[in-house]
N, C-alpha and C positions, 0 to 999 in steps of 0.2 A: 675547452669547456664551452658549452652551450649557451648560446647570449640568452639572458630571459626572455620571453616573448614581451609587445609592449602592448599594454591595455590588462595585461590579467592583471585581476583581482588577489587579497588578498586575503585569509581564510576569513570567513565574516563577513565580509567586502558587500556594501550596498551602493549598487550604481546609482541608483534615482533616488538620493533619500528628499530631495524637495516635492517630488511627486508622495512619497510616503507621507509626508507633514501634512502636505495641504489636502491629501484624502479626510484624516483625522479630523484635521482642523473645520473642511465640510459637512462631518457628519457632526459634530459637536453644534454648528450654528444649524445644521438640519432639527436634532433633534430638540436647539434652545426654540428654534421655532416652532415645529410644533405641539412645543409645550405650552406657547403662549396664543396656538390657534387651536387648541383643544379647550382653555377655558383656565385650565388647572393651573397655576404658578407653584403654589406648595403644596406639598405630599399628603395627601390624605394620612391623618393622625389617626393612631391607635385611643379605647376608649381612657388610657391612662392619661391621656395628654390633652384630647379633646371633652374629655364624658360622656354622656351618650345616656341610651334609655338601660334601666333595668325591671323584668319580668320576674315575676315569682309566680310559678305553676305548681298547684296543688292536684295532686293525682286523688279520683275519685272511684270510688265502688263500683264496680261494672253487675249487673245481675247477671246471676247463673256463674259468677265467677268471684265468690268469695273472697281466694289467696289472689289472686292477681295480682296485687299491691307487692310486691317481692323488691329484694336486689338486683337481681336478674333482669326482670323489665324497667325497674328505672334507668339502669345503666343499659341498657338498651336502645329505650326514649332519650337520653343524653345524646348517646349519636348519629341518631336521628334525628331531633332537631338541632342539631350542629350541623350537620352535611346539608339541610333546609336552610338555614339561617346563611350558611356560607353558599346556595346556591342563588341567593338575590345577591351576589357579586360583595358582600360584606367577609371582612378579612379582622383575623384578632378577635371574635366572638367568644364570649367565654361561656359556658357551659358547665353548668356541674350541678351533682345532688346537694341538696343541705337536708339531713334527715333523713326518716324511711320514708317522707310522703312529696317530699318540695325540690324543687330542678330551680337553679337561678340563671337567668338566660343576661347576658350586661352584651349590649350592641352599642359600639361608637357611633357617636353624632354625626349626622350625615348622610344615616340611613332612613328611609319612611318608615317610622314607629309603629303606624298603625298596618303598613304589609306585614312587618317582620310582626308583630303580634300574631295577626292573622294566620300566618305560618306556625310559628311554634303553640299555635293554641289547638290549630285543625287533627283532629283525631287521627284524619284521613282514612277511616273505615270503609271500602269501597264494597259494592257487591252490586251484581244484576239482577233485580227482580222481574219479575210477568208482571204487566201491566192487566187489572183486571175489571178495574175499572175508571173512567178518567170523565173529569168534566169539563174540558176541552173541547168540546161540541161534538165528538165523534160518537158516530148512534153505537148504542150496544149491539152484537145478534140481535137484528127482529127474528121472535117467532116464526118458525115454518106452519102452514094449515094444518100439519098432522100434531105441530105443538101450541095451537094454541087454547086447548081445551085441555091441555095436559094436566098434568100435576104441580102441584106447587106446593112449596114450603108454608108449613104449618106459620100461618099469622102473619101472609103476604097475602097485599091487597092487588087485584089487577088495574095496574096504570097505562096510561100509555108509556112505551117503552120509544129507545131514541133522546131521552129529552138528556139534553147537557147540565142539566140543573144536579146540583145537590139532590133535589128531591127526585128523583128519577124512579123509576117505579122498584120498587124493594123486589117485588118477583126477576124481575129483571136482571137486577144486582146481586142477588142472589143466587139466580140459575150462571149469571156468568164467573160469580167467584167459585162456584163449585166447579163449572167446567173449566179454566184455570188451573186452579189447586190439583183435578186430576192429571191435566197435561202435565202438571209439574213434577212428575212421576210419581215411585213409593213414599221416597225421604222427604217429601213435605209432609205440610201439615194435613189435618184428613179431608179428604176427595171425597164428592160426591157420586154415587153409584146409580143415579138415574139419568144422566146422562151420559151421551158417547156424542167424541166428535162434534159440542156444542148444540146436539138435536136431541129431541126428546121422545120418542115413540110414543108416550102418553099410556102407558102402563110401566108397573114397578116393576122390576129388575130383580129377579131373585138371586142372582150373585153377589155375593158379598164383595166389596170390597176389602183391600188389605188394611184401610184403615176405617174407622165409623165415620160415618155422614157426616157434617157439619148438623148443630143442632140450627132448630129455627132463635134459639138463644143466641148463638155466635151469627148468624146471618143481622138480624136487630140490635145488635151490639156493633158490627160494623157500619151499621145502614146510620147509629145513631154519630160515630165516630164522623164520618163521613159530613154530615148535617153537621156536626158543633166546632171544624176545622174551619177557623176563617184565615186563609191564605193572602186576603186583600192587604193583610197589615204587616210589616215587619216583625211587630210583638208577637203576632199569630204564626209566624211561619216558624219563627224563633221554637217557637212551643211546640211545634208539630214538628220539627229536627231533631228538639232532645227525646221527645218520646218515640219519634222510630230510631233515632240511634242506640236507644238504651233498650228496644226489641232483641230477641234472638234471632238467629239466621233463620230460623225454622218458621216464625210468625209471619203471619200475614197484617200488614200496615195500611196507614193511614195517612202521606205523605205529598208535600206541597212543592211544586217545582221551583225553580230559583229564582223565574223571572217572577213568580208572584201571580196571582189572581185561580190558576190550575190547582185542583188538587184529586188525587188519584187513592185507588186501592191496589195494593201492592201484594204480590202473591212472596211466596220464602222466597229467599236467594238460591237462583239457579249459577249461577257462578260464582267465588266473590275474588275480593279484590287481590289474593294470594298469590291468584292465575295470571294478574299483571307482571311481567319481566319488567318494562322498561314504558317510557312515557314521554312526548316531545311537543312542543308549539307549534304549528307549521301554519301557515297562509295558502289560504286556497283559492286564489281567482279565478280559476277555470269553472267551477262548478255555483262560485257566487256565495258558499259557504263563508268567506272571511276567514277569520282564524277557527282554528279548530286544536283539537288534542289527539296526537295520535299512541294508539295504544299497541303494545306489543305484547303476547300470551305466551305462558311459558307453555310447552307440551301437554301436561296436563288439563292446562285449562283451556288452553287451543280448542284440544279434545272435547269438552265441557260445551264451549261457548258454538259450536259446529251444533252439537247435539240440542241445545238448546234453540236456538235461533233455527233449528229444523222444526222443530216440532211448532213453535210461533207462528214460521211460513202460511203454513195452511190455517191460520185462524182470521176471521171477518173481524174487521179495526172496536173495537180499540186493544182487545186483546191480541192483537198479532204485534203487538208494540212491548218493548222489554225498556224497564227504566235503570238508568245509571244513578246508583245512590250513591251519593258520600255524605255523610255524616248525616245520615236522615234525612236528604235533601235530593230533589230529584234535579240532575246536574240536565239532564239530555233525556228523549223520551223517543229514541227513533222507533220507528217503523219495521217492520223486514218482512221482504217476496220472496225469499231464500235464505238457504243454510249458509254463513260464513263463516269457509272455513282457510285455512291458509296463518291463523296464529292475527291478526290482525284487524285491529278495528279503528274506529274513532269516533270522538265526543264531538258534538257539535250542538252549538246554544246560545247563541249571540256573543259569543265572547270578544272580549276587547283582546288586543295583545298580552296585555299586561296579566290580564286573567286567565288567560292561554295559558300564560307562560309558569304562574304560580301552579295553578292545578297540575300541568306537568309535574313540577316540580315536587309539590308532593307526591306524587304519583311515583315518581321515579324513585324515591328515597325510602318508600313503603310506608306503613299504616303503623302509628306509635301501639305497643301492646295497651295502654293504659290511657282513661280519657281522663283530661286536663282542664281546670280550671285558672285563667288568671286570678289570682287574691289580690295582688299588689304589682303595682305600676311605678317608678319612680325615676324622676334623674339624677344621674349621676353627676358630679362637677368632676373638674381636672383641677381642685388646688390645687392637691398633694401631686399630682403627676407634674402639673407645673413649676413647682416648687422643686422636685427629683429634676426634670428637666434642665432648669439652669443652674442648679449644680453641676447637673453631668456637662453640660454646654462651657462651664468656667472652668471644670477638670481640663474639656478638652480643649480649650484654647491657651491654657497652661503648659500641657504636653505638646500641643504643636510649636509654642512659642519656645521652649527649651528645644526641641528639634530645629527650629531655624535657628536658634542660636550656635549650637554644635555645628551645623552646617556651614555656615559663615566663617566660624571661629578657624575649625582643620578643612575645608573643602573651599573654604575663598569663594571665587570664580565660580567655580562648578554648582557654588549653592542655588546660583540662579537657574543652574540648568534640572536644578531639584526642584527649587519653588514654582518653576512654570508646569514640572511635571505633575504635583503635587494640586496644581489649579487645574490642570489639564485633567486628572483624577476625579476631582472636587465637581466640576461642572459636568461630566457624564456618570457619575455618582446621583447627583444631585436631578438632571432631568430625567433619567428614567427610574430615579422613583417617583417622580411627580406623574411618568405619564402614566407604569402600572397602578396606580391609585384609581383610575376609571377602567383600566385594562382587564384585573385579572384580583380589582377589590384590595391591593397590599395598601396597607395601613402601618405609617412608621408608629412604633411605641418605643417605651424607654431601653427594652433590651438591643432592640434593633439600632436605636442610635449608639449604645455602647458597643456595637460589632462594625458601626461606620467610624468610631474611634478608636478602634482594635486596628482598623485597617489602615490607619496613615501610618504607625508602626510599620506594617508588611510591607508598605509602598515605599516609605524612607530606605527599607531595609533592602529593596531592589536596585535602587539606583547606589545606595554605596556598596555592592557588591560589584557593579558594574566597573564605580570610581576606582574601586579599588583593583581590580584585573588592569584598569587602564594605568595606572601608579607601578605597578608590579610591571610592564610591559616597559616603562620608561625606567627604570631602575635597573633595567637592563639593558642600559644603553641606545634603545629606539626612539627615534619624534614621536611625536603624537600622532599624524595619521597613519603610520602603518601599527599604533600601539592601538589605536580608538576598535582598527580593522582587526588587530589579532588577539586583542582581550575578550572580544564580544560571543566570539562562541564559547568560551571558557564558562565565564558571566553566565550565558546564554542557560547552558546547561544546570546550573547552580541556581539561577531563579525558576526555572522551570520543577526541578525537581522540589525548590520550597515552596511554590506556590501552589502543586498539586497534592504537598501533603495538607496543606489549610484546606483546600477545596474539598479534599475525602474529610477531613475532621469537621467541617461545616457541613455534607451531605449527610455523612450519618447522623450527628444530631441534629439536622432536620427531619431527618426519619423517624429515629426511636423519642423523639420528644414530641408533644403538645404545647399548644397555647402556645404563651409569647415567649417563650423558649427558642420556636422555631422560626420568630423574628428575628432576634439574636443568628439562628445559622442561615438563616436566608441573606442576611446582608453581609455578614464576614463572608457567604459564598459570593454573591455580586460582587464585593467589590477584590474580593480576589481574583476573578476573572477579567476586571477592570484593570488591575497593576497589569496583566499580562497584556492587556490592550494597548497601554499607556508603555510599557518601558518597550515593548515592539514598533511600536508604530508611531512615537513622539520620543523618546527619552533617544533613544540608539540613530534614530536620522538628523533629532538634532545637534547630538553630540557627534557627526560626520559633517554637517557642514561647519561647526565652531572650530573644526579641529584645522581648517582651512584659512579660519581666520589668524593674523596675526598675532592677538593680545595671546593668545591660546600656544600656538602654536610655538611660539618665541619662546615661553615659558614664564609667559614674566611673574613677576614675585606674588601678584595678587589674582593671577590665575588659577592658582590652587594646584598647579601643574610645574613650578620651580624645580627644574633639578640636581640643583641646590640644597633645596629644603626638603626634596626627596633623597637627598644623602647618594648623589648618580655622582662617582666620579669622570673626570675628563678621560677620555680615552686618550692613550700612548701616541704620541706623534713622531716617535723617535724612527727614523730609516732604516729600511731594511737592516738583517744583517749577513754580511757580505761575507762569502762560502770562506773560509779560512784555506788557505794557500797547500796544497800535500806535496810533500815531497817525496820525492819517488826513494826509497832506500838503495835500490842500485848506482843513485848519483850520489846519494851520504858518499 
């Protein structure tokens, strides 16, 4: 028979388990540090534990639109200001209707009260209008010599034209909001038919257009709109947002830009904001813009914003300018020498980061069906969560101490090899939920701590599944190290397959649940991915080098490994037994 070869291993067999330890052991004090170079020591609290703000939003009457107020669009607006609220990095945000008209928004403390306001209050109504008139300082069309003895609308006076003021000459404003409205093809509102291509030949047009003229009524009604807009004031711009957001797409407006002091006449929406796919922050220092917003169009409105932004090209400033509204509020007022097209644009308007990054963000999550008012503002406290807290915190220091007791009591020895796993658990448990807290906005609440106390069960029950392969190896007669080496695939197999049916049973109900449900299976799923860390990489190389040690190896009584007390009998020492004698029957 074949000598064994010397140096193999045996089934399980880990050569390097101190390289294995002290791996762990490094990324444990890696990640204790930088938890304590990031700022954060303890986990961002969910709003049951901390408090936090809560909003009540009352949905208001839209004109032209009756029924709006439905089921359908409140639970609509729900997840949309949820997927907003949770895109300022805020985790555990609760959301729901109360009623047929009110959305309760509760955001944990911690968060800026007045963005997240700002967010789930913004309509985020977006659309492109024609800029038709602006007081920006940019001159209207001057008159050409063949226009300026022209025609004019009945009960405009000739001013000089040019001037950036409010009062700018009514014929002016007038000849340029009709030429506008016609660029703005059939489906605006109605075009004027004595101009073409913003020039006037100075005789009437006997063609009709498809819709009737603007009267000198709607010209002096804008002219006065124009005049009683003070944009200088926050109160006034305020005023001049809700009344062009409560316009139809079809209207022609009266609108003040965001930085203040501008204010513009605004022809219908030549795009709107439907045609938006998708919406990003991005820094621009190449071109000196800073932050900007960039927009992505979906096919149809690709198509839209080409055709429109063609027809602009060719017009003398300030009409070859298209204004970006949201919420009745001119965001951005660019310019355009051409058609873009290619699905792609961007917002640009002094934006800081931060405001970059919100207006994406609404942008990206779409326009609520139904505008919203806040009614009510208030804070929430965390007695009663604190109160549920250290109850749950006394349950569980309860169930761990009967777990170290059991441990100690039938596992002796070994318990320590439990208690260090069990800390070893506790502290990469412990730091990375402190650092997803700024990471990716997790917020612990109370069900999420009941699933980090679900889980020292699943982890106790790793390591005695383990003790127990290694107990069964010695019960049949082997030492400890070749029992430590040949339980462990056995073991192996057996944690692996319990801990991947928790991990499916924590994934899907993190799928098919909401709310703080799905804190409960985000953390049974962490820290069941942690036991597999912990009994691979600490539990199984420690238990390789103790089994080398003496107190272990010997068996002694209070090693938890007695074979003895493991009921192992002595094996048979008695001598061969010696071939018994044949005698040949032909010598009988």
């Amino acid at each position: 028979m074949a000598a064994p070869k010397k140096g193999r291993r045996s089934p399980g067999g880990q050569g390097r388990p101190g390289r294995v330890l002290a791996f762990i052991l490094i990324a444990m004090v890696a990640l204790t540090g930088g938890m304590f170079a990031s700022g954060h020591t303890t986990p961002r609290l969910g709003i049951d534990l901390a408090g936090g703000t809560s909003f009540t939003l009352e949905a208001k009457n839209q004109p032209g639109r009756p029924n709006a107020i439905n089921q359908t669009n409140m639970n609509t607006a729900v997840g949309i200001i949820e997927r907003r609220v949770n895109g300022l990095g805020v985790s555990e945000a609760e959301v729901q209707t109360q009623g047929g008209r009110h959305i309760i928004v509760n955001i944990p403390r911690g968060t800026n009260a007045k963005q997240a306001r700002e967010q789930v209050g913004t309509t985020a109504q977006l659309g492109f209008r024609p800029v038709l008139v602006s007081t920006s300082g940019a001159k209207a069309p001057e008159p050409t010599p063949s226009a300026s003895g022209g025609a004019k609308d009945k009960g405009d006076k000739s001013k000089p034209s040019g001037s950036p003021s409010p009062s700018a000459s009514a014929s002016t404003q007038g000849r340029a909001v009709t030429d506008a409205l016609k660029a703005s093809g059939p489906s605006a509102t109605p075009s004027a038919s004595a101009s073409q291509d913003g020039k006037s030949d100075g005789k009437k047009n006997d063609q009709k257009s498809p819709t009737p003229s603007p009267s000198a009524t709607d010209m002096a009604s804008l002219q006065k709109k124009l005049e009683a807009v003070d944009c200088s004031t926050k109160e006034g711009r305020s005023d001049a947002a809700k009344a062009a957001a409560n316009a139809l797409p079809t209207d022609t407006i009266v609108a003040c830009r965001k930085d203040g002091g501008v204010k513009e006449i605004l022809g219908p929406v030549s795009v709107e904001g439907t045609g938006v796919s998708s919406a990003n922050a991005a820094f621009d220092s190449q071109t000196g813009k800073g932050w900007l917003v960039q927009l992505k169009f979906t096919s149809n409105g690709s198509k839209k914003f080409a055709e429109v932004t063609g027809q602009l090209a060719s017009k003398a400033p300030p009409q070859n300018q298209f204004a970006i509204v949201l919420d009745g509020e001119v965001v951005s007022d660019p310019s355009v020498s051409t058609s873009i097209a290619g699905g792609q644009a961007e917002i640009s308007g002094n934006f800081t980061q931060q405001s970059a990054q919100d207006l994406a963000n609404v942008l990206s999550y779409g326009a609520l069906p139904l505008s919203f008012d806040v009614v009510n503002e208030t804070s929430v406290t965390a007695a009663l969560g604190g109160e549920q807290l250290n109850a749950g915190l006394i349950a569980g220091a309860i169930g761990l101490g009967l777990v170290i007791i059991y441990l100690v009591a039938y596992y002796r020895g070994l318990a320590l090899v439990a208690l260090a796993s069990l800390l070893c658990s506790a502290v990469l448990t412990y730091t990375i939920m402190v650092l997803l807290g700024p990471a990716i906005g997790f917020a612990l609440n109370l069900p999420a701590v009941c699933g980090a106390i679900v889980a020292i069960g699943i982890t106790a029950d790793s390591f005695i599944v383990y003790f127990e392969r290694i107990r069964d190896e010695i019960r049949e007669g082997r030492t400890l190290r070749p029992a430590v080496e040949r339980g462990w695939p056995r073991a192996r197999r057996t944690i692996l397959v319990s801990d991947f049916v928790s991990f499916l049973a924590a994934a899907v109900l993190f799928i098919v649940t909401v709310g703080k449900v799905q804190g409960f299976a985000f953390t049974l799923g962490l820290t069941t991915l942690l036991d597999v860390v912990v009994v691979f990489l600490f539990t199984k190389p420690l238990m390789t080098i103790l089994a080398r040690r003496k107190f272990f190896a010997s068996g002694h009584p209070w090693s938890g490994l007695d074979p003895q007390r493991l009921g192992v009998r002595p094996p048979l020492r008695s001598s061969r037994r010696r071939p018994s004698a044949t005698v040949d029957p032909k010598e009988a």
